[in-house]
C-alpha positions as CSV (number, residue, x, y, z in Angstrom):
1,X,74.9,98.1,55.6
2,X,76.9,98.9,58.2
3,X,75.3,99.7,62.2
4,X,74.6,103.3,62.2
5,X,73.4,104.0,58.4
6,X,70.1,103.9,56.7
7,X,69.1,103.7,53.5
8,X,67.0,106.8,54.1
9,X,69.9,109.2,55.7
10,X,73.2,107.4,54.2
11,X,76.7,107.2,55.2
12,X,76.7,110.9,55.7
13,X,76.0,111.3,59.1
14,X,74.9,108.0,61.6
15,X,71.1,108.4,62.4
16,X,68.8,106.2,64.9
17,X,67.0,104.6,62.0
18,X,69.9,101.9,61.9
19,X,70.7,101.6,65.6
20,X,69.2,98.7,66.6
21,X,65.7,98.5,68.5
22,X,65.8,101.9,69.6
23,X,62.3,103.0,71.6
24,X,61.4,105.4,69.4
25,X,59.2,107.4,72.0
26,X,55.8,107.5,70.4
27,X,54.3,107.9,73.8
28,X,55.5,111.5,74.8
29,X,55.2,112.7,70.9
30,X,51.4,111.4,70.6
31,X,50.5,113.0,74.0
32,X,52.4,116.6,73.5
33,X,50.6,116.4,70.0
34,X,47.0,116.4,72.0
35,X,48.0,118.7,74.2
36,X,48.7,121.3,71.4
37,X,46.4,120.6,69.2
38,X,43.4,119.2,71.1
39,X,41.0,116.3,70.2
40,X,43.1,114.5,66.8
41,X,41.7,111.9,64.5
42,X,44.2,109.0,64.1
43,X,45.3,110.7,60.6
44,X,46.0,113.8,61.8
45,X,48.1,112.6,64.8
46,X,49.9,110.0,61.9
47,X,50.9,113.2,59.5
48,X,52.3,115.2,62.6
49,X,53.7,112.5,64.3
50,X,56.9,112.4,62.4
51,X,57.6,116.2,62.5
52,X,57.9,115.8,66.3
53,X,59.5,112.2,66.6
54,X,62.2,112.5,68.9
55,X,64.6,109.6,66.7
56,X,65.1,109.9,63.0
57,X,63.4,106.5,63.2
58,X,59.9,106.7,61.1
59,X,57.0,105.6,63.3
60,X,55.1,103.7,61.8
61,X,50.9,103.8,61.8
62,X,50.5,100.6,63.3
63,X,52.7,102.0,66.5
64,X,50.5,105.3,67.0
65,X,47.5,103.1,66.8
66,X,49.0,100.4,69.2
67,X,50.2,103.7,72.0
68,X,47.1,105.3,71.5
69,X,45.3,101.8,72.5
70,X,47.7,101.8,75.3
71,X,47.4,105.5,76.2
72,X,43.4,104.7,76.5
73,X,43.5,101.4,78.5
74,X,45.5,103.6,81.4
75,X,43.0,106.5,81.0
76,X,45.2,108.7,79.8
77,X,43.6,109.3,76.2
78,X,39.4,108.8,75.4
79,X,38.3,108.5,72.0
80,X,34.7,108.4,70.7
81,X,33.1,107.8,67.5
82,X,32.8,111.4,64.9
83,X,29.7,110.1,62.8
84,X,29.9,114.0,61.3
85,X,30.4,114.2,57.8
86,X,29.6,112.4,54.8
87,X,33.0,109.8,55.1
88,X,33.1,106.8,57.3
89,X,33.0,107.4,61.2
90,X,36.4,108.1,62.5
91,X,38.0,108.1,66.2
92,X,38.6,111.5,67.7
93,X,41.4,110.9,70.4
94,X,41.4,113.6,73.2
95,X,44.0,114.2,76.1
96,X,42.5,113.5,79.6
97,X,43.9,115.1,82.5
98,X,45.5,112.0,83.9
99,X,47.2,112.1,80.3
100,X,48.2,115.9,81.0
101,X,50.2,114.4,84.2
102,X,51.1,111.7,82.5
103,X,53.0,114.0,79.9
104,X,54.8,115.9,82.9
105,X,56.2,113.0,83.8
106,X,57.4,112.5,80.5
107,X,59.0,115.7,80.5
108,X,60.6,114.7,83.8
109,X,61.8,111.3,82.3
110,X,63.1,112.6,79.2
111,X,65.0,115.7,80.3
112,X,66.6,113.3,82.8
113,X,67.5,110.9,79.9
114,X,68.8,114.3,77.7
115,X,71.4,115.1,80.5
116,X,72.5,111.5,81.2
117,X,72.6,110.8,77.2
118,X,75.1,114.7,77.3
119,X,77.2,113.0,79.6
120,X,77.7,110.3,77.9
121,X,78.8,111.9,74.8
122,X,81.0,114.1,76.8
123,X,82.5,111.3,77.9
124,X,83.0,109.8,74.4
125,X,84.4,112.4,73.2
126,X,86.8,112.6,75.9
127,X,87.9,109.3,75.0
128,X,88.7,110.2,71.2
C-alpha cells in the first residue's frame, strides 16, 4: 500500500493513518475530554476519544490507558476506585489543576504547531 493510504480511508484522499509514526496526540485529547466532561471512567474517555483525535489515526485503548498512567505519575490526572454499583470496581479519572495548566500549555504547543504546519503547506503548494 502506498505511504499515505489506509485501508480504512483508501486512495481517495491521503490520511495520517498511513504516515508513518505520527504522534497521534492522545495527551491534549484525554485532558480536554476531562476538562469538559469531568471525572471519566477509562470507557467513557475510550468511546469519546476518537471523536476528538486530532489525526485520523485510531488510538488505541492500550495508548489512553498508558497517557492516562503518564498524565497521573506527573500529577496532572487522580483516579480512585468507584466500588458503586453492582459491576466490578472501575477507575474514575479526574482533571487536577496542574492538569488544567497543563492543557494551556497544550493549547499553546499546538496552535504554534497549527501555524508552522500552515506554513508549510503554503509553501508546498507554492512549489506545485
Amino acid at each position: 500500500m502506498p505511504r499515505g493510504q489506509c485501508h480504512r480511508h483508501g486512495a481517495d484522499r491521503p490520511c495520517t493513518c498511513a504516515m508513518g509514526n505520527l504522534y497521534r496526540f492522545v495527551e491534549p485529547v484525554v485532558l480536554l475530554l476531562l476538562k469538559k466532561h469531568g471525572p471519566s471512567y477509562g470507557y467513557e474517555l475510550a468511546t469519546a476519544l476518537n471523536e476528538h483525535a486530532l489525526t485520523d489515526a485510531e488510538i488505541e485503548r492500550a495508548a489512553l490507558y498508558r497517557t492516562l498512567k503518564q498524565l497521573e505519575m506527573n500529577g496532572h490526572v487522580v483516579s480512585e476506585w468507584d466500588v458503586s454499583g453492582s459491576g466490578p470496581a472501575r477507575h474514575v479519572y479526574r482533571l487536577t489543576e496542574s492538569g488544567d495548566e497543563h492543557l494551556r500549555e497544550w493549547s499553546v504547543v499546538l496552535e504554534k504547531l497549527s501555524q508552522a504546519m500552515a506554513a508549510f503547506v503554503d509553501d508546498v503548494r507554492a512549489v506545485q
